[in-house]
N, C-alpha and C positions, 0 to 999 in steps of 0.2 A: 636776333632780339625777339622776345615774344610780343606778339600784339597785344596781350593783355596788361602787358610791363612794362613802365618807363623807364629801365634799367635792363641792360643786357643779360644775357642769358647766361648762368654761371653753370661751370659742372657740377653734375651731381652732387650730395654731398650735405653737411651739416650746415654750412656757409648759404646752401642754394637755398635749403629748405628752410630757416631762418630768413631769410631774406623774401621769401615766398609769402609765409607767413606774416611778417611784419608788412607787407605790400596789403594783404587781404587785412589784415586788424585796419589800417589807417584807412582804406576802402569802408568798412566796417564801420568804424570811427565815426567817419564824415558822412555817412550816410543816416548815425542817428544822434548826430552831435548838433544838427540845430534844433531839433525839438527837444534831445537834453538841455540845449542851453536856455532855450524859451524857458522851459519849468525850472532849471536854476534862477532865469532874474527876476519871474513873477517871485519866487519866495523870496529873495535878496530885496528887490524892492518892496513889496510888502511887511516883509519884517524891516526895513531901514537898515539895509547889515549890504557893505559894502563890500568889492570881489576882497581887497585885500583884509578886512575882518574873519571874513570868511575861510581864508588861506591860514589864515593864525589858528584858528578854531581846527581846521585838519590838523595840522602841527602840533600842535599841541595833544591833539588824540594820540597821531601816532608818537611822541616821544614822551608823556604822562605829564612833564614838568618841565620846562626851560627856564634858563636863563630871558630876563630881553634881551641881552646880546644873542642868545642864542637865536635867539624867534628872530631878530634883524638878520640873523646870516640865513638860516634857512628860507624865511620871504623876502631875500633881498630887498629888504627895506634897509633906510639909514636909520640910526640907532633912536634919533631924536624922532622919527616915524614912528618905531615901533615902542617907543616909546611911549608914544601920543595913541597910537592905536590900544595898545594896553589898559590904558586908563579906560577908553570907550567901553572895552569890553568886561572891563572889572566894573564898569558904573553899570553898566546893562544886567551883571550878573550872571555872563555867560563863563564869567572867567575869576579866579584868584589870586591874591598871592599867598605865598607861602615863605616863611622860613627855608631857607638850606642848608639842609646840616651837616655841610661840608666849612660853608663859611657862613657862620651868623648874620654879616655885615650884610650881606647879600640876599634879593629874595628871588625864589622862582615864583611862575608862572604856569598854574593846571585847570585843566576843565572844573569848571562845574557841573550839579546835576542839571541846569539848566542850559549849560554849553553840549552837553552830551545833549539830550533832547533833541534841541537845534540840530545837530549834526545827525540826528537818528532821523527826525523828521523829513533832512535834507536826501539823506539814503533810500525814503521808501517812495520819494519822490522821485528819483530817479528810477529804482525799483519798478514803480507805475509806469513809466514811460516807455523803459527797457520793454514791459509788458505790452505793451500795448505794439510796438513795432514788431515784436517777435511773433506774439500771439498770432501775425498775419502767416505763420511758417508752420508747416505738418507735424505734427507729433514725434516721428520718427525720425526726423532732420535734424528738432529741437533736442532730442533726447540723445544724439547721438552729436550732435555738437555741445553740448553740457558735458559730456560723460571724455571731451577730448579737452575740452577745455580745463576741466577740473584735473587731470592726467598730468597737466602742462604746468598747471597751479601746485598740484603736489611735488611737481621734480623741482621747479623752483625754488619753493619753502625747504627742501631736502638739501639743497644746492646752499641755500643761506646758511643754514645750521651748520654744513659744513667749514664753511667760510666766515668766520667770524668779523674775521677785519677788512673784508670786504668796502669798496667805497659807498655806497649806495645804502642807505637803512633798508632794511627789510619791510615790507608790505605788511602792514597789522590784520590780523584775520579780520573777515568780515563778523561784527557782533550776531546775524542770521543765522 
């Protein structure tokens, strides 16, 4: 077992390296995930926008339009929740309804330019933070873990397109 791993030591291999990997991100992670979370609730609480408003709001970026059933299954909320959330966010303006013109009777759920905002502002907010912990790391550290990271982002994105029916929606580019 490695001492640097809570998990045994696997053979070589795509299994090992995966698993290496995902041990360093979650290290990674937790190491700048409380001062991301700090600046997520200062803006959550200052704007009045709660985690599960919030969760609706990514949701809806990445899939353009929902149903609220649908927005209940993906924020596992109960329907009479998201139901209730919905309204919040169409009276605040961050949010719409819409016609569906698959069935009339029925309305979806999409950003507004005001919900985009929100969500943009939330991005550069993190952005800043990401900055600030990084920015303590050498030039040629940072530029060579972007340029691995970005490698690992394109075989993915290649790997989805592949994979159409895939379980998982795919990862919406960054708007940057």
């Amino acid at each position: 077992m490695n001492q640097n791993s809570p998990t045994p030591d696997l053979p070589p291999g795509p299994a090992a390296a995966a698993q290496r990997l995902g041990e360093q991100m979650k290290a990674l992670h937790r190491y700048v995930s409380g001062q991301l979370m700090r600046a997520m609730q200062d803006q959550l609480q200052g704007d009045d926008m709660s985690f599960s408003q919030m969760t609706a709001l990514h949701q809806l970026r990445a899939h353009a339009a929902l149903s609220i059933g649908g927005l209940a299954d993906l924020t596992g909320l109960s329907l009479p929740a998201a139901s209730h959330l919905t309204d919040r966010l169409v009276q605040r303006g961050f949010a719409e309804r819409r016609e569906n013109p698959d069935d009339r009777r029925a309305k979806l759920l999409a950003l507004t330019a005001d919900g985009h905002a929100f969500l943009d502002s939330m991005d550069r907010r993190f952005n800043e933070t990401y900055q600030q912990v990084f920015g303590r790391v050498g030039v040629d550290l940072l530029g060579a873990a972007a340029d691995t990271i970005e490698a690992v982002m394109t075989e993915l994105h290649a790997q989805d397109a592949r994979q159409p029916d895939r379980t998982c929606p795919p990862i919406p580019e960054d708007p940057e």
